[in-house]
C-alpha positions as CSV (number, residue, x, y, z in Angstrom):
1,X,0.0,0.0,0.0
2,X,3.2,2.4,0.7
3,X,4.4,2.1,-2.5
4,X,1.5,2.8,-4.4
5,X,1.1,6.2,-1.9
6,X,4.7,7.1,-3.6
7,X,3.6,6.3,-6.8
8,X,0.9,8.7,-6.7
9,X,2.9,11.2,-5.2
10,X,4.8,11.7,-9.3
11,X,1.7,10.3,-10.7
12,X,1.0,13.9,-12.0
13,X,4.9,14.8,-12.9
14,X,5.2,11.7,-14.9
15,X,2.3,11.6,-16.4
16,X,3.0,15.0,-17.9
17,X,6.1,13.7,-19.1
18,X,4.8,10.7,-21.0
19,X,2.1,12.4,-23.0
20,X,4.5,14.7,-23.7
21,X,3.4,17.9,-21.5
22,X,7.0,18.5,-21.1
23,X,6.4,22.7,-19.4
24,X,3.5,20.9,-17.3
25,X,5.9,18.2,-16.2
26,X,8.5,20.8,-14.8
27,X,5.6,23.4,-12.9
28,X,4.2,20.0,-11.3
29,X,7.6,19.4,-10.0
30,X,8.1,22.4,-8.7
31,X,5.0,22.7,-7.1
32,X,5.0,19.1,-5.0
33,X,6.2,18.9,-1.7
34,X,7.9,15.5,-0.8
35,X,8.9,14.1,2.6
36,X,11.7,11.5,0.7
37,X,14.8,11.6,-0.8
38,X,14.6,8.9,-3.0
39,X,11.4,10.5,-4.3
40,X,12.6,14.2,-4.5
41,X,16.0,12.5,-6.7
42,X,12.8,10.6,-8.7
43,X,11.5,14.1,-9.2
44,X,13.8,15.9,-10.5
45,X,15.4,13.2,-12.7
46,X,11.8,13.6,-14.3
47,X,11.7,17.2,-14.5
48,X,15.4,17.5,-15.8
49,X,14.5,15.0,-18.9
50,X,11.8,17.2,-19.5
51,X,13.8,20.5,-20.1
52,X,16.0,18.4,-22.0
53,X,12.8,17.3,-24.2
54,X,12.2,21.4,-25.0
55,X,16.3,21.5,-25.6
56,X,17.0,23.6,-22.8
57,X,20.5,21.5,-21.9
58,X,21.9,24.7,-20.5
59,X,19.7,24.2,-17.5
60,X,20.0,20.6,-16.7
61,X,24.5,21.1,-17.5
62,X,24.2,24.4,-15.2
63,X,22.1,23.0,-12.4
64,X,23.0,19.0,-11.9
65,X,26.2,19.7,-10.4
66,X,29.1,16.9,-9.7
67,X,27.6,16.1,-6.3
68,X,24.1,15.1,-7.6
69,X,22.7,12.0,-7.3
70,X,23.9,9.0,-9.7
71,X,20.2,9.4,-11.0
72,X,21.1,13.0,-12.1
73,X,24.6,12.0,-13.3
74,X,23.1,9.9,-16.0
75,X,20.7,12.5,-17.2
76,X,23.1,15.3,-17.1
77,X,25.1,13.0,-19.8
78,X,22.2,13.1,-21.9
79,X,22.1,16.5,-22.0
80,X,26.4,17.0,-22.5
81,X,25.2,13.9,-25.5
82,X,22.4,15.7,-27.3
83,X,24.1,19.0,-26.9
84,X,27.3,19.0,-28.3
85,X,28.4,16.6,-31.1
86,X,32.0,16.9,-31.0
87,X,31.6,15.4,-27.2
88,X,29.9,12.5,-28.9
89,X,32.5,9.7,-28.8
90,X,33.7,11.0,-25.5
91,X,30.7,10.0,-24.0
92,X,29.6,6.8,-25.9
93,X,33.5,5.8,-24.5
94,X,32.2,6.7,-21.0
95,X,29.1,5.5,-21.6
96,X,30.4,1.9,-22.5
97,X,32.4,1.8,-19.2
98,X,29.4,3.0,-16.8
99,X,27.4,0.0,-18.1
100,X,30.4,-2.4,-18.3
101,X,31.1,-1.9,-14.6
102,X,28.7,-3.4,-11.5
103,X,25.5,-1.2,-11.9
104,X,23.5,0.1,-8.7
105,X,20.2,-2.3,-9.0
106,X,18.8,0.6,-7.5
107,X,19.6,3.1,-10.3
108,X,17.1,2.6,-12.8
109,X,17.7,6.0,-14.7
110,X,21.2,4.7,-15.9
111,X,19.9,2.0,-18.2
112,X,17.1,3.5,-19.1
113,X,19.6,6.8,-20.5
114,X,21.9,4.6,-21.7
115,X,19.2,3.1,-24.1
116,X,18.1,6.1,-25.1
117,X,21.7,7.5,-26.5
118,X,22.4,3.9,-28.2
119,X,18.7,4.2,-29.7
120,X,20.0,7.7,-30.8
121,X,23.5,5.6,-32.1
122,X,21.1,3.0,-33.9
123,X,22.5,1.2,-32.1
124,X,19.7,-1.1,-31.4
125,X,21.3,-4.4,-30.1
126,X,23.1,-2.7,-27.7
127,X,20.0,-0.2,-26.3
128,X,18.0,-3.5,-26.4
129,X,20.4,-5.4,-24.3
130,X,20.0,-2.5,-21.5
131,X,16.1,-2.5,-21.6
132,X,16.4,-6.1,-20.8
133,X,18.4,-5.9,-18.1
134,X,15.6,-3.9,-16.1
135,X,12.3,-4.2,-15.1
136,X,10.2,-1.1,-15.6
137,X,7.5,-0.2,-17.9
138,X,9.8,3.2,-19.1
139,X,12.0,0.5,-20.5
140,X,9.5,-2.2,-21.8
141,X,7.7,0.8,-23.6
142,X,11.5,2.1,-25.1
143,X,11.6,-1.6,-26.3
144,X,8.3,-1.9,-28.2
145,X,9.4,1.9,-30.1
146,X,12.8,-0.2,-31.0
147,X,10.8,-3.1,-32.1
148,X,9.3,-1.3,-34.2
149,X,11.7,0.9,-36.0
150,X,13.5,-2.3,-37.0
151,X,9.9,-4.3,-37.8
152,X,9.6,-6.7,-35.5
153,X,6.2,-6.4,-35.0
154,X,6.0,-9.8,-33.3
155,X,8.8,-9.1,-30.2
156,X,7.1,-5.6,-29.4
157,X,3.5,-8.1,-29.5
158,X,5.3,-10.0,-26.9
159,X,6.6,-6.6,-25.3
160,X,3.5,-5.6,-25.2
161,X,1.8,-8.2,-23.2
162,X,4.0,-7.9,-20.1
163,X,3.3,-4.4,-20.0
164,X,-1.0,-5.2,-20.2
165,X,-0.2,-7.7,-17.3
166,X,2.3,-5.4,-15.4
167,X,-0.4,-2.5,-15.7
168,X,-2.8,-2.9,-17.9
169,X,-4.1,1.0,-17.2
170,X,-1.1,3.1,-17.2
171,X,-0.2,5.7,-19.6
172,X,2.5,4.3,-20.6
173,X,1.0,1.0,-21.9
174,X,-1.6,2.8,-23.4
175,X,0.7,4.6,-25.5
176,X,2.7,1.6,-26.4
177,X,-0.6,-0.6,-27.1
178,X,-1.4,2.7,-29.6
179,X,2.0,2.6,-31.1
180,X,1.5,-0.9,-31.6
181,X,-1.9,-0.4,-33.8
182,X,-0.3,1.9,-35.8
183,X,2.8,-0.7,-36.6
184,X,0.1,-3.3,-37.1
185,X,-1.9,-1.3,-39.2
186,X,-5.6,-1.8,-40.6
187,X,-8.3,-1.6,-38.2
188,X,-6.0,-0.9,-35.6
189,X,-5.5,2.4,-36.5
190,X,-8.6,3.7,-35.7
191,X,-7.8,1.8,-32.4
192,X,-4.9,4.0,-31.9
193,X,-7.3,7.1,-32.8
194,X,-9.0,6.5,-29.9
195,X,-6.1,6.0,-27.1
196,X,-4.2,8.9,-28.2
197,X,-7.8,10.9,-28.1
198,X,-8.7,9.7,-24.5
199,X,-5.1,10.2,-23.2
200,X,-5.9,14.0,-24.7
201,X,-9.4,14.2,-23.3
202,X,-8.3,13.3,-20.0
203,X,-5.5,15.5,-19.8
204,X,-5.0,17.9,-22.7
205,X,-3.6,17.3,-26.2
206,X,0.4,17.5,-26.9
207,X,2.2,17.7,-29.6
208,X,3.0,14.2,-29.1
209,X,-0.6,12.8,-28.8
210,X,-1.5,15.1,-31.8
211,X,1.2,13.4,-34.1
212,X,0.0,9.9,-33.0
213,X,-3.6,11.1,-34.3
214,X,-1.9,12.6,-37.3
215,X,-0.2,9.4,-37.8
216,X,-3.4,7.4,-37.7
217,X,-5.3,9.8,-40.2
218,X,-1.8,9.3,-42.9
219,X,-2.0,5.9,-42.4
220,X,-5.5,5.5,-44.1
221,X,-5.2,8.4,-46.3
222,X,-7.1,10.9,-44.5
223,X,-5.3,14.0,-45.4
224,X,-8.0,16.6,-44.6
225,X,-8.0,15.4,-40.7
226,X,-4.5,14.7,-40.5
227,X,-3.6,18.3,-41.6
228,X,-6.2,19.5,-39.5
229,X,-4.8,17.6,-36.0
230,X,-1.5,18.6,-37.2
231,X,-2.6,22.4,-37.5
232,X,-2.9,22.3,-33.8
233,X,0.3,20.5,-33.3
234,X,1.9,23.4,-34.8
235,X,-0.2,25.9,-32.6
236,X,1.3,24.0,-29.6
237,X,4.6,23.4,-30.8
238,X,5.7,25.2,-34.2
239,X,9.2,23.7,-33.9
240,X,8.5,20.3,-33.1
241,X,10.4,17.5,-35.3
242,X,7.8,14.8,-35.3
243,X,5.0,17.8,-36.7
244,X,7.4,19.5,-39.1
245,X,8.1,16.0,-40.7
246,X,4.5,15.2,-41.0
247,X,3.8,18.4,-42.4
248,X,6.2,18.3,-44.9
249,X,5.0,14.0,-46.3
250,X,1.6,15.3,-45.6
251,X,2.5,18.6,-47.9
252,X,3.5,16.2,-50.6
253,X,1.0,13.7,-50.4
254,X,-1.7,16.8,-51.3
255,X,0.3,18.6,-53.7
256,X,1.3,21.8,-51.8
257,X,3.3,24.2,-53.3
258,X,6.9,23.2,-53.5
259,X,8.1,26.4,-51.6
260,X,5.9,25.1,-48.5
261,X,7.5,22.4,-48.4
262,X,11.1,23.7,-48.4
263,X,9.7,26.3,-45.7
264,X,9.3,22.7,-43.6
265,X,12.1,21.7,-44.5
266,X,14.2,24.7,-44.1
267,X,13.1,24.4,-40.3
268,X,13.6,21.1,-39.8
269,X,17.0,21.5,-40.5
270,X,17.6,24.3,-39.2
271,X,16.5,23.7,-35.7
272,X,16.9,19.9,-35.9
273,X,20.5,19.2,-37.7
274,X,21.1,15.7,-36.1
275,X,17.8,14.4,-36.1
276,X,17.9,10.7,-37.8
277,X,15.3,12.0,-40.6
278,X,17.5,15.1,-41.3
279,X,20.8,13.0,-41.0
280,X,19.4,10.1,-43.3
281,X,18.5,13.0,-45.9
282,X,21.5,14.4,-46.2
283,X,23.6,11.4,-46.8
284,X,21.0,11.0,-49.7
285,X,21.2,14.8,-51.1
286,X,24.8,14.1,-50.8
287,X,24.6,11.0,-53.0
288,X,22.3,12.3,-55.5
289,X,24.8,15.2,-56.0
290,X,27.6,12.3,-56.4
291,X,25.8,10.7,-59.1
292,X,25.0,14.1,-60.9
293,X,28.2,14.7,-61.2
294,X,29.5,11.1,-61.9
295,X,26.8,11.6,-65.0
296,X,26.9,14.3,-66.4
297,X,28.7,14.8,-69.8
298,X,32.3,15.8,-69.9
């Protein structure tokens, strides 16, 4: 009974987190008063990832300082990983030797980081390797996204169960169970629809359960409600990744006029340089350029 008082003592702060309510997140840790240390370290470790979600790594490198808890330690290197590049290997090297030495069983933050900067490697063995060496639904729900960027529909099914039996109700399940209708596809999506709309109704729509809805709508070709759910997505968050990239397949997919869709792009890349779908097309402008060149008469 104890623990599931200190559960719902974050239930608030980490709820905002998962939907993606990343301001709400922080002004709901601020706000709660708590008795423990273990939970105040919980707190914060929650409230940090979320200014590092809205890319405010100044913060979370000016404030965790070198006496912080382990907890903090490991987010603070997300924040030195995603914020300067040419720090990259640096970490990864002392990233490698944190989760090669004996890890506090008690320090669930570590591996759950950890997976997140070899996800951002692609490094998906290795993140996958970490998630299985915890038990927590943070990780089981990191799994299922992993599953299925590299289609394995059938491991994040699996994933996916433990969760339901775990905790059947929480948040995060019910985002991975929506995640997982969209992957299966069909008359799932419309599945999906509905968790991502009663997640919103409940609390208030994100940018992040606005792009699952988008995501539904593109999925069967509805282009007039996925531009109209991604409309607001851009009234929440104008410079979110997920909502610029759907903007600018969705802009294609109905014939906008080329310069829109540069305008998207143009963003994207400008405020997102190392995001995967940014990276990935840039390798390929980079090729096509090649083979122009490589073709075209002496």
């Amino acid at each position: 009974m104890s623990q599931q008082t200190e559960v719902d003592e974050l239930f608030d702060v980490k709820n905002a987190f998962y939907i993606g309510l990343y301001q709400q997140c922080i002004n709901e840790a601020q706000k709660i008063k708590l008795n423990s240390q273990v939970k105040k370290n919980e707190r914060d470790v929650f409230m940090y990832r979320a200014y590092i979600a809205q890319k405010k790594f100044g913060v979370v490198l000016d404030e965790i300082s070198g006496s912080a808890s382990p907890e903090l330690q490991s987010v603070k290197l997300f924040a030195e990983y995603l914020s300067d590049s040419s720090s990259k290997d640096r970490i990864l090297k002392k990233l490698d030797d944190k989760m090669s030495a004996s890890i506090d069983v008690e320090n669930k933050t570590l591996p759950l980081i950890a997976a997140c900067i070899y996800n951002h490697e692609a490094n998906y063995d290795a993140a996958l390797r970490v998630l299985h060496s915890v038990e927590s639904l943070e990780c089981s729900a990191l799994a299922i996204q992993i599953y299925i960027a590299i289609s394995r529909v059938d491991l994040a099914k699996k994933e996916l169960k433990q969760m339901q039996e775990t905790d059947e109700d929480s948040t995060l399940t019910q985002l991975a169970q929506a995640w997982f209708n969209i992957a299966v596809g069909g008359e799932k999506l419309q599945d999906a629809y509905y968790i991502f709309q009663e997640l919103a109704d409940k609390n208030q729509a994100s940018s992040l359960l606005l792009n699952g809805q988008a995501a539904c709508f593109i999925a069967q070709g509805k282009w007039d409600e996925a531009e109209g759910v991604l409309q607001q997505a851009m009234d929440k968050d104008s410079n979110s990744a997920e909502t610029l990239i759907n903007m600018i397949l969705l802009s294609q997919q109905i014939g906008k006029a080329p310069e829109v869709i540069n305008r998207y792009l143009s963003q994207l890349k400008d405020s997102h340089s190392k995001h995967k779908y940014v990276t990935e097309l840039t390798k390929k402008e980079n090729e096509f350029d090649r083979l122009v060149k490589q073709y075209a008469p002496a």
